[in-house]
N, C-alpha and C positions, 0 to 999 in steps of 0.2 A: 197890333201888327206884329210886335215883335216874339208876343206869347204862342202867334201863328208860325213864326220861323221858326222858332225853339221847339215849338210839338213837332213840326214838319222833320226838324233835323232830331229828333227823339225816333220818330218812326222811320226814318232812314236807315239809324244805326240798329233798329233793331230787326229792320228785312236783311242789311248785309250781314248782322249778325247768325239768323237763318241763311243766308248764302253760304258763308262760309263753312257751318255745321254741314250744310247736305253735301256741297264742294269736297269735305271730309269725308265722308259717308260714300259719295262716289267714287272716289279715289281706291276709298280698301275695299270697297266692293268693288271693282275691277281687277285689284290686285288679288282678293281673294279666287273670282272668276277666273282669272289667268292660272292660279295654281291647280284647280281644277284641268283644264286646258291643256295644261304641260302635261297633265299626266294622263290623260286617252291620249295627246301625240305620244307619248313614248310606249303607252300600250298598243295602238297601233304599230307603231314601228315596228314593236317588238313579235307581232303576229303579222305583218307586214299585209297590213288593214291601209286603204287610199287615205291619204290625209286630209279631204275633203268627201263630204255626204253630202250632195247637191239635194235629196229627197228631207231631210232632216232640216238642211238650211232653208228651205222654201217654208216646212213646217213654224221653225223657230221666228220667219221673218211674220208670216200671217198672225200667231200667238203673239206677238211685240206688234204689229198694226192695233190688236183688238185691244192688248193691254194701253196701246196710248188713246184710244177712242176714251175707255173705260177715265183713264187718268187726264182727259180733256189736253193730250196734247197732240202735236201736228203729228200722225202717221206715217207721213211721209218724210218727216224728220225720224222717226223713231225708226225707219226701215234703213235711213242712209246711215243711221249710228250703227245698227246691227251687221250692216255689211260692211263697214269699217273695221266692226271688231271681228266680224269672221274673216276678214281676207288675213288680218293680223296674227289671228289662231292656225288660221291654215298655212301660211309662212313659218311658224312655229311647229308644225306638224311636220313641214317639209324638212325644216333645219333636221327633226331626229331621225328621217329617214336615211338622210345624207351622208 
């Protein structure tokens, strides 16, 4: 029994171990995304381009449905992260018009 707690608590520490690497991974890959981001809002601004593409967002939310089908996860999770992070981009767009 106890050989079974000890593997149990072996493969515990090594999926949060995997948690934490991809939690990583997610983090500067947003951060990197974001610095992309900053800077079509500021070329926008700067050609005084709307800081939202409704045509482009619909495009980008359909591509993130298929990629989470593709990667077996909820779509419609992946559609309400992506409009998360666009309303967050486009707040950021709006600050450098400002």
């Amino acid at each position: 029994m106890t050989d079974a707690v000890t593997r149990a608590a072996e493969i515990l520490k090594e999926h949060r171990q995997s948690i934490d690497r991809l939690d990583a991974i997610l983090v500067y890959t947003l951060g990197e995304r974001f610095k992309h981001t900053q800077a079509v809002g500021k070329l926008k601004a700067e050609h005084d381009l709307p800081p939202s593409d409704p045509d482009r967002e619909a495009r980008q939310i359909a591509r993130l449905e298929e990629l989470a089908q593709q990667a077996d996860l909820d779509p419609e999770f992946a559609k309400s992260f992506l409009q998360f992070i666009i309303q967050e981009v486009i707040q950021h767009h709006r600050k450098h018009q400002a």
